[in-house]
DSSP file (Angstrom, degrees, kcal/mol; ACC not computed):
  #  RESIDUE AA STRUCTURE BP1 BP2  ACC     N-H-->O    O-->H-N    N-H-->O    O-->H-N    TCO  KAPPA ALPHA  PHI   PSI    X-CA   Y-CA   Z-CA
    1    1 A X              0   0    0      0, 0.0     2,-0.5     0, 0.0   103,-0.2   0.000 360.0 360.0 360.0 145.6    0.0    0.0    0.0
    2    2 A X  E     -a  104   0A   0    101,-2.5   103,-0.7    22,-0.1     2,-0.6  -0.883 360.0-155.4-123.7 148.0    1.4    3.2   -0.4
    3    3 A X  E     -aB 105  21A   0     18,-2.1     2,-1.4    -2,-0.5    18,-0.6  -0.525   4.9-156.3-127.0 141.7    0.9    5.8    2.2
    4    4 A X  E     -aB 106  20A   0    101,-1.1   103,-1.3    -2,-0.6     2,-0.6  -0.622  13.5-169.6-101.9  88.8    1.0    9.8    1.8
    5    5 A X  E     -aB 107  19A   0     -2,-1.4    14,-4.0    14,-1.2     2,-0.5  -0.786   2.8-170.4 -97.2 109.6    1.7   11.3    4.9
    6    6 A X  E     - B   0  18A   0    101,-1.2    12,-0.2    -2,-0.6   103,-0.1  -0.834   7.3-159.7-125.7 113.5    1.3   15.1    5.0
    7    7 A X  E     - B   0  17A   0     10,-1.2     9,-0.7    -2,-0.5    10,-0.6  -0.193   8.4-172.6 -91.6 163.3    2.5   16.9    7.9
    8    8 A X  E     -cB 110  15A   0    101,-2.8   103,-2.0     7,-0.2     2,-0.5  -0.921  29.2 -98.0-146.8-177.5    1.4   20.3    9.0
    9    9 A X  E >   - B   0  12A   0      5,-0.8     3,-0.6     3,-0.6     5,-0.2  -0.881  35.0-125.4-102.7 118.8    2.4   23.0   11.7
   10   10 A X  T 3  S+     0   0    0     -2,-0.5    -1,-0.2     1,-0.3   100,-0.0   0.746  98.6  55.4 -54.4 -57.3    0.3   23.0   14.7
   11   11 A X  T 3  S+     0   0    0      2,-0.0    -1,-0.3     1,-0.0     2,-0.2   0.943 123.5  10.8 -29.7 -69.3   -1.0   26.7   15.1
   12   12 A X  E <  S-B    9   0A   0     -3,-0.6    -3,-0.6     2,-0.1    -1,-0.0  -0.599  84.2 -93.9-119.7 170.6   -2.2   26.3   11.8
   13   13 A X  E     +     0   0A   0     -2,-0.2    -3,-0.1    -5,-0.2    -2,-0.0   0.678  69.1 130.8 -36.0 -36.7   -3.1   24.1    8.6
   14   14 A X  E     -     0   0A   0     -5,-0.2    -5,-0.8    -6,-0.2    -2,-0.1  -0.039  50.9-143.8 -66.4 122.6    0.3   24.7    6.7
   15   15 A X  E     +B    8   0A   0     -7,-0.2    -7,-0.2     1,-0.2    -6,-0.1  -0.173  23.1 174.5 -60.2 179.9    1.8   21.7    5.5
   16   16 A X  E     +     0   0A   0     -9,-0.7    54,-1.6     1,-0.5     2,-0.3   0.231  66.2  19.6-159.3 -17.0    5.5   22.0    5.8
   17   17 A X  E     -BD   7  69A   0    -10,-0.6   -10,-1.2    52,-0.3    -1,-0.5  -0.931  58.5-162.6-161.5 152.6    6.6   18.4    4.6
   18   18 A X  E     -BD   6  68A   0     50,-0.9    50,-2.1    -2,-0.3   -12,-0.2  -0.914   8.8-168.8-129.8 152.9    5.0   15.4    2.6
   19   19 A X  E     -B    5   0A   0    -14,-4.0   -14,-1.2    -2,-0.3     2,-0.6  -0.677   4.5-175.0-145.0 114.0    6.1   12.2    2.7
   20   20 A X  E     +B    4   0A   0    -16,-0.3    46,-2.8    -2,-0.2     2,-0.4  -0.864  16.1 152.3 -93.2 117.9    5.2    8.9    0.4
   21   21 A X  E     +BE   3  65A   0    -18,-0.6   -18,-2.1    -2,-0.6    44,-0.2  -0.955  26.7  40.9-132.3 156.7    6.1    5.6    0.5
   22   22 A X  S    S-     0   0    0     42,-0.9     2,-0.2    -2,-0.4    42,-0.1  -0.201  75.3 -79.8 107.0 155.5    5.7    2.1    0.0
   23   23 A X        -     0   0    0    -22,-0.1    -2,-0.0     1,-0.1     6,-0.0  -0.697  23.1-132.0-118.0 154.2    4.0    0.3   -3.6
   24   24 A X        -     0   0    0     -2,-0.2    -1,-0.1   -23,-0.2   -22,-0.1   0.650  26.9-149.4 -80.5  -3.5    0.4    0.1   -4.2
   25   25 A X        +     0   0    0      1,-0.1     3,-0.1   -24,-0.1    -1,-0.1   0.874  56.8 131.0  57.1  34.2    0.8   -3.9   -5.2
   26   26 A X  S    S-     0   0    0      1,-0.1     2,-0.2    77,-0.1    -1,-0.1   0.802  76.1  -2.2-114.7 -29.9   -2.1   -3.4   -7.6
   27   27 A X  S    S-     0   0    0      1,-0.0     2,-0.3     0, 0.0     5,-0.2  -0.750  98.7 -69.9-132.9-157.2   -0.1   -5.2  -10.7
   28   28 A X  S >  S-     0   0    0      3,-0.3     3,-6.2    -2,-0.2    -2,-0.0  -0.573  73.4 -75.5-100.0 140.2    3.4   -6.7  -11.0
   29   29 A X  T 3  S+     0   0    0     -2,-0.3    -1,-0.1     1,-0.2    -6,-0.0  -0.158 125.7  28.9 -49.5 133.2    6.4   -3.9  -11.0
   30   30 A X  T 3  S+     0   0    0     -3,-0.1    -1,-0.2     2,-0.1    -2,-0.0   0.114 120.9  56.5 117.8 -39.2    6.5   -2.2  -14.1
   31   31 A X    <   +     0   0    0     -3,-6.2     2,-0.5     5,-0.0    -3,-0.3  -0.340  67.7 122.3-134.3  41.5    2.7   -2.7  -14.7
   32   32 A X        +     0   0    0     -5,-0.2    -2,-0.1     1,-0.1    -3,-0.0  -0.833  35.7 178.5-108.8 131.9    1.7   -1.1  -11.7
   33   33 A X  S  > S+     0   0    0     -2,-0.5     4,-1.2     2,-0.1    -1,-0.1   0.667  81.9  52.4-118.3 -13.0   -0.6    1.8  -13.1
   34   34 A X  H >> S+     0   0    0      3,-0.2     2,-1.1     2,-0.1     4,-1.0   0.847 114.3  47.1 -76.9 -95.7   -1.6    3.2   -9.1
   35   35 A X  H 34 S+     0   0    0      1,-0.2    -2,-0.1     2,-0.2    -1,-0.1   0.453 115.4  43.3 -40.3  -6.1    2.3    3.3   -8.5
   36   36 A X  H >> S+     0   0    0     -2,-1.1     3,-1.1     2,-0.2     4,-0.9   0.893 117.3  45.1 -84.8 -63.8    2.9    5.2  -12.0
   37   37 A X  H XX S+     0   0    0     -4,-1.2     4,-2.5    -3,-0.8     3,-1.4   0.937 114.0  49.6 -55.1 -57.7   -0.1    7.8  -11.6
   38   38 A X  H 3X S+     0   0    0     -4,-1.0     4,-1.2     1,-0.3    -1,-0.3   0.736 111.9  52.3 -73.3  -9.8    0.9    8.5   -7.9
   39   39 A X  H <4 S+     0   0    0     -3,-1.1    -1,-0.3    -5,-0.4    -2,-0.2   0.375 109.0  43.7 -97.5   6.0    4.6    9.1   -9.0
   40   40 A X  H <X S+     0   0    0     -3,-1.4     4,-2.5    -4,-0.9     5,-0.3   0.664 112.4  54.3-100.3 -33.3    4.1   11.6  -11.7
   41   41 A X  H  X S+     0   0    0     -4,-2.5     4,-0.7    -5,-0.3    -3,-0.1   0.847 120.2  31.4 -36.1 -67.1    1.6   13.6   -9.7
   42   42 A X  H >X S+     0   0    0     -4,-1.2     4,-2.5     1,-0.3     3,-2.4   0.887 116.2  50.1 -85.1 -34.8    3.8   13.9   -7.1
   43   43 A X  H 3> S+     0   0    0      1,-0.3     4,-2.0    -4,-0.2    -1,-0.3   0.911 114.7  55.6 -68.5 -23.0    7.3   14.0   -8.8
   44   44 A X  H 3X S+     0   0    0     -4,-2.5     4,-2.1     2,-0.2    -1,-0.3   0.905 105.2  53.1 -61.0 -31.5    5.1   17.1  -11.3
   45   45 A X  H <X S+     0   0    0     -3,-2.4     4,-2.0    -4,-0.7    -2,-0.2   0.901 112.1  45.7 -84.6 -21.4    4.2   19.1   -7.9
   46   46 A X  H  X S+     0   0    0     -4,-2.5     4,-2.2     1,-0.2    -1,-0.2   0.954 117.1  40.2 -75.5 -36.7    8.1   19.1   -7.0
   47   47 A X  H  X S+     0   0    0     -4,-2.0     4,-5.4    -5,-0.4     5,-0.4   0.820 109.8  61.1 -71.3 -28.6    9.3   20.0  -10.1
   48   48 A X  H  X>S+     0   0    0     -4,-2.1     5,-1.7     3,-0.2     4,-1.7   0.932 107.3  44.0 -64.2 -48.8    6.6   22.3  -10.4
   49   49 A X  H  <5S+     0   0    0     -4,-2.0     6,-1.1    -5,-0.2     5,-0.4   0.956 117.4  48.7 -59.3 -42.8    7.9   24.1   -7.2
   50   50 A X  H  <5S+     0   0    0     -4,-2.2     5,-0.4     4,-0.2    -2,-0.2   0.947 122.6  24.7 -23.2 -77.6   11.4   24.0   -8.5
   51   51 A X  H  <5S+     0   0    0     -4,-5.4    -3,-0.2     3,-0.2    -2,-0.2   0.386 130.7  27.9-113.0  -1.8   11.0   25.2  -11.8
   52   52 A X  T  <5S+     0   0    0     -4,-1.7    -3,-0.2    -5,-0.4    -4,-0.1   0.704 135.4  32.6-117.0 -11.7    8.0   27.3  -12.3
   53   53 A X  S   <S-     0   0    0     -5,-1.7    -3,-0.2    -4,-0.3    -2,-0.1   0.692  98.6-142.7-107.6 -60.7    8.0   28.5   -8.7
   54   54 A X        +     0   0    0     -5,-0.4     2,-0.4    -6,-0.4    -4,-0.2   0.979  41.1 152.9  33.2  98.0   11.8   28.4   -8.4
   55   55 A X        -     0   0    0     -6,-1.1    -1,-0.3    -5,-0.4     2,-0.2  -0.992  56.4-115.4-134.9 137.1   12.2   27.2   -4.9
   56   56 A X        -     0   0    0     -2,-0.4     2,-0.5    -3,-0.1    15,-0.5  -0.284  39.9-180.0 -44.5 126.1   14.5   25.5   -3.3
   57   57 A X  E     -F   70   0A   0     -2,-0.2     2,-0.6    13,-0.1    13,-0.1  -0.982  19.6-142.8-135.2 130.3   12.5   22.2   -2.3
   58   58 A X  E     +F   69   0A   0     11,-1.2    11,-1.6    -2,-0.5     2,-0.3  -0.870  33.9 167.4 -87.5 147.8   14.6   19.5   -0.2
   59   59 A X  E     -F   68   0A   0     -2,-0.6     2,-0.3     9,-0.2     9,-0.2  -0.944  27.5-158.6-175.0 145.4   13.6   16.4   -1.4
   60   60 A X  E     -F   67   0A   0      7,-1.6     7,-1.9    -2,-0.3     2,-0.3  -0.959   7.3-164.9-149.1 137.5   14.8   13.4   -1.0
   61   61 A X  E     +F   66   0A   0     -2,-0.3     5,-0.2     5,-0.2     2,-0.2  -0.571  20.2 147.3-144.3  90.6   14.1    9.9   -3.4
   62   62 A X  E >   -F   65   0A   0      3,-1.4     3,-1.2    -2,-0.3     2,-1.1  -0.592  63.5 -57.5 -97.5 170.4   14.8    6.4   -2.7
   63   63 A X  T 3  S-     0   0    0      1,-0.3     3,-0.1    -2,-0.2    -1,-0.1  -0.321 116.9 -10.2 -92.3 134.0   13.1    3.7   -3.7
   64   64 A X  T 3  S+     0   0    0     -2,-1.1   -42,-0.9     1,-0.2     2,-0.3  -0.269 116.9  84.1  94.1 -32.0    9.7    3.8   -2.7
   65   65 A X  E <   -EF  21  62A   0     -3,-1.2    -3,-1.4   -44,-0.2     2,-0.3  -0.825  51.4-169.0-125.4 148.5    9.9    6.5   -0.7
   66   66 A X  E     - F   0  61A   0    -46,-2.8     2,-0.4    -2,-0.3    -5,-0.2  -0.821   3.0-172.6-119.7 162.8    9.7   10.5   -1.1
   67   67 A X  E     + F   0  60A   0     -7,-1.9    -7,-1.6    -2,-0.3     2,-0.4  -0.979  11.4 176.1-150.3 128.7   10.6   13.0    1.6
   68   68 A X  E     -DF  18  59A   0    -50,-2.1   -50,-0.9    -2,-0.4     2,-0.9  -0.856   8.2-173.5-149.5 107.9    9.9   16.6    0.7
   69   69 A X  E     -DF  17  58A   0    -11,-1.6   -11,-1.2    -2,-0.4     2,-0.4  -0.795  14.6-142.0-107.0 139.9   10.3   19.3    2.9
   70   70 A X  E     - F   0  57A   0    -54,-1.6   -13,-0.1    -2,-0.9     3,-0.1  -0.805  19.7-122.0 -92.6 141.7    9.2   22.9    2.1
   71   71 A X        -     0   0    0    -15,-0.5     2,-2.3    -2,-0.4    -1,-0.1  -0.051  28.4-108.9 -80.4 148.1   11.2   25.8    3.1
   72   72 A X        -     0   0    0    -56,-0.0     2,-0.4     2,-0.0     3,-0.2  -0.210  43.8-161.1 -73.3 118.3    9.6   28.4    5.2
   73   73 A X        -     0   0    0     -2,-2.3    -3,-0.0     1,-0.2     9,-0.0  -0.797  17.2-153.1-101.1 133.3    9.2   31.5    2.7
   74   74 A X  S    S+     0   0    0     -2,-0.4     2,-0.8     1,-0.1    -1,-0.2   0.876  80.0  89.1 -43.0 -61.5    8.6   35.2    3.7
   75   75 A X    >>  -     0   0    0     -3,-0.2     4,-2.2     1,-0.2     3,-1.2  -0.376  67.6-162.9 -73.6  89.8    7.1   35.8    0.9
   76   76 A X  H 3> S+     0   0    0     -2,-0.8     4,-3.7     1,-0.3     5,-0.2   0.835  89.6  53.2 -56.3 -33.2    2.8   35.0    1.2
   77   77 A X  H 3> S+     0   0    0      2,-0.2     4,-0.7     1,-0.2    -1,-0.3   0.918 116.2  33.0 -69.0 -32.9    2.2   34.8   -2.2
   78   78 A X  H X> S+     0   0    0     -3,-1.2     4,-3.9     2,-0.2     3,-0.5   0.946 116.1  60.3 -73.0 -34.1    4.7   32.4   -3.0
   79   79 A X  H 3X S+     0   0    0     -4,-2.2     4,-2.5     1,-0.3    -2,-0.2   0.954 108.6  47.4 -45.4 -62.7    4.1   30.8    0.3
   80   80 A X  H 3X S+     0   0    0     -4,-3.7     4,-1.2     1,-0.2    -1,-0.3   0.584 107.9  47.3 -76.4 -13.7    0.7   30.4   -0.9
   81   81 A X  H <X S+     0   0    0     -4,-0.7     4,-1.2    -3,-0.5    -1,-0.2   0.660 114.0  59.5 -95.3 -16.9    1.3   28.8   -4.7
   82   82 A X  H  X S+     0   0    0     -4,-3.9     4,-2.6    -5,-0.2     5,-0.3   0.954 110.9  34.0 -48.6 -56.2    3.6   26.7   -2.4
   83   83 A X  H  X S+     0   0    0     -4,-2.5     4,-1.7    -5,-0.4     5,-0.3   0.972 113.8  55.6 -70.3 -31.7    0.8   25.5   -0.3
   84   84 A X  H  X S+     0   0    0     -4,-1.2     4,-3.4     1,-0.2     5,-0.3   0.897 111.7  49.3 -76.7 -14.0   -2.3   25.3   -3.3
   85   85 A X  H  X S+     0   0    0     -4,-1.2     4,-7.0     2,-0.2     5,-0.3   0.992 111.9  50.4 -72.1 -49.3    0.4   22.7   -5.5
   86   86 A X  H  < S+     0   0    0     -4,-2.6    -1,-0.2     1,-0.3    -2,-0.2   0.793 110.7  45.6 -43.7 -25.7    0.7   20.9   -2.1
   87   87 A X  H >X S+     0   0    0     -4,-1.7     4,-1.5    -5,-0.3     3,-0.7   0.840 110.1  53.9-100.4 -19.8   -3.1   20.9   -2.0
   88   88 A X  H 3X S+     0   0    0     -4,-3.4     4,-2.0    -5,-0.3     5,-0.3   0.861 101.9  58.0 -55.4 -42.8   -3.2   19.7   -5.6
   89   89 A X  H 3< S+     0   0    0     -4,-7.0     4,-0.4    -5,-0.3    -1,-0.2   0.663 111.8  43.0 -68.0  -3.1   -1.0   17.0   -4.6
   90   90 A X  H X> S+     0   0    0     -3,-0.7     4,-4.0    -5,-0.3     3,-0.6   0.800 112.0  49.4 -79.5 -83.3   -3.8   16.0   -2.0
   91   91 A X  H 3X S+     0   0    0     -4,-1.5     4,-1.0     1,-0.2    -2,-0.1   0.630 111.3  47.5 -26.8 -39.8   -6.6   16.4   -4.1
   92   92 A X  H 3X S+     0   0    0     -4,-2.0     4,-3.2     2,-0.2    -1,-0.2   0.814 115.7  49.5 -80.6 -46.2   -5.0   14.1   -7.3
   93   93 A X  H <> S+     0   0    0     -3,-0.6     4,-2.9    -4,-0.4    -2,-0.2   0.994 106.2  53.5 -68.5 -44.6   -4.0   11.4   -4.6
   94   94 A X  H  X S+     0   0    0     -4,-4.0     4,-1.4     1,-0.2     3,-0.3   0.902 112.2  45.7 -28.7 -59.8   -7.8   11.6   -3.2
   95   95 A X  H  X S+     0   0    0     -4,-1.0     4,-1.5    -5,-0.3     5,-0.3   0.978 115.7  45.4 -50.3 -56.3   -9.1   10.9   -7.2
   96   96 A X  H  X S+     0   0    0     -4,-3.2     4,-0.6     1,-0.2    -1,-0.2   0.856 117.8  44.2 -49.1 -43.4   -6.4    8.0   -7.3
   97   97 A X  H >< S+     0   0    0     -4,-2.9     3,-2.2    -3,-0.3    -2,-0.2   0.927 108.7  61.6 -64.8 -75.9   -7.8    6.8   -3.4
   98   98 A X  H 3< S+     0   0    0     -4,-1.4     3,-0.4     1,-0.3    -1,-0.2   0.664 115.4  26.1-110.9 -64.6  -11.2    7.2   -4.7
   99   99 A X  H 3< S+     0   0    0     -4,-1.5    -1,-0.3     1,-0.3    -2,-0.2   0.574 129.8  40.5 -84.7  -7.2  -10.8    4.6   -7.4
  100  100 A X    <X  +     0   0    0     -3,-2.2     4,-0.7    -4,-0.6    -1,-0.3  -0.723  66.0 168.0-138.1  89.6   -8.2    2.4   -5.9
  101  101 A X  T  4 S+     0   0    0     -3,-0.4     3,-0.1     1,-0.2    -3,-0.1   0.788  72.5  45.5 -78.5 -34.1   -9.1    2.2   -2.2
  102  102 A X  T  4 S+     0   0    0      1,-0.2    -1,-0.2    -5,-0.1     3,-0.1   0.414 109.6  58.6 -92.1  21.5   -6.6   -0.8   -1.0
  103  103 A X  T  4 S+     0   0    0     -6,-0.2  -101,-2.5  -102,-0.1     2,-0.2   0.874 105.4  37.2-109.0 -25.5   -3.9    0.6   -2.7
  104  104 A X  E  <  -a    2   0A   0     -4,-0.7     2,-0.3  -103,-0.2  -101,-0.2  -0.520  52.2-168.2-112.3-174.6   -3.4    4.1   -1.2
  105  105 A X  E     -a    3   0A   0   -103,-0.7  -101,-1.1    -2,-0.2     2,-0.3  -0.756  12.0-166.7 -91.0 137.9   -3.8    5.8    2.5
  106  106 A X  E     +a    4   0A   0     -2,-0.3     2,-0.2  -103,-0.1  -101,-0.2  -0.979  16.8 162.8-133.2 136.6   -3.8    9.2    2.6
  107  107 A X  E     -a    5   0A   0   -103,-1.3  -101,-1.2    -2,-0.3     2,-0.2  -0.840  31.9-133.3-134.6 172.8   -3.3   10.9    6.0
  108  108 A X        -     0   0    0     -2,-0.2     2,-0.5  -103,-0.2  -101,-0.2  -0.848  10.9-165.0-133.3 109.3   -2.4   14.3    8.0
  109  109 A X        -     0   0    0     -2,-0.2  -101,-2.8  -103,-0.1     2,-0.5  -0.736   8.2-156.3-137.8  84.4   -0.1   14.3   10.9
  110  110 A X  B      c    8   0A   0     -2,-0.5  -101,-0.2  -103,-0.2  -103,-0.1  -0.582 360.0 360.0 -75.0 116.5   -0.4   17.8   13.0
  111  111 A X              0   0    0   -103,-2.0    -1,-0.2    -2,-0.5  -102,-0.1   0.609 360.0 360.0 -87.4 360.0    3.4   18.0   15.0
């Protein structure tokens, strides 16, 4: 199963790190069509922050698992196309969850 884990800052809502790991098992590696779709979303919302954003994103990719933390930015408007990609990346795993229920978990983790 692969499990989305999106952490957020207590005062408030804002994520500050996502993390996904683990394979959705839903066909044999290769032909796994959950584990394709949930790795171009996500690996589109980092690049997207990258390179149309241009932010610094730590990120981290082994296999199976992503670690992405976002940097705290001054700046609310970027702060805030930071947070709506993040919430796109919610929102696309939800659809995925929605039509493959044993394959994904999607949660939110308040530190």
């Amino acid at each position: 199963m692969i499990k989305a884990i999106f952490y957020t800052t207590s005062n408030d809502k804002h994520i500050d790190q996502f993390q996904i790991e683990g394979h959705a098992d839903y066909a044999e590696y290769g032909k796994d069509i959950v584990c394709a779709a949930v790795s171009a979303l996500t690996i589109t919302i980092i690049n997207s922050m990258i390179q149309i954003l241009d932010v610094k994103i730590d990120y981290k990719e082994n296999d199976g698992i992503i670690i992405c933390k976002l940097p705290l930015v001054q700046d609310i408007v970027l702060d805030a196309k930071l947070q709506l990609l993040v919430q796109t990346l919610i929102m696309g795993l939800r659809e995925i969850s929605k039509e493959y229920k044993d394959s994904i978990k999607i949660k939110t983790i308040t530190k």
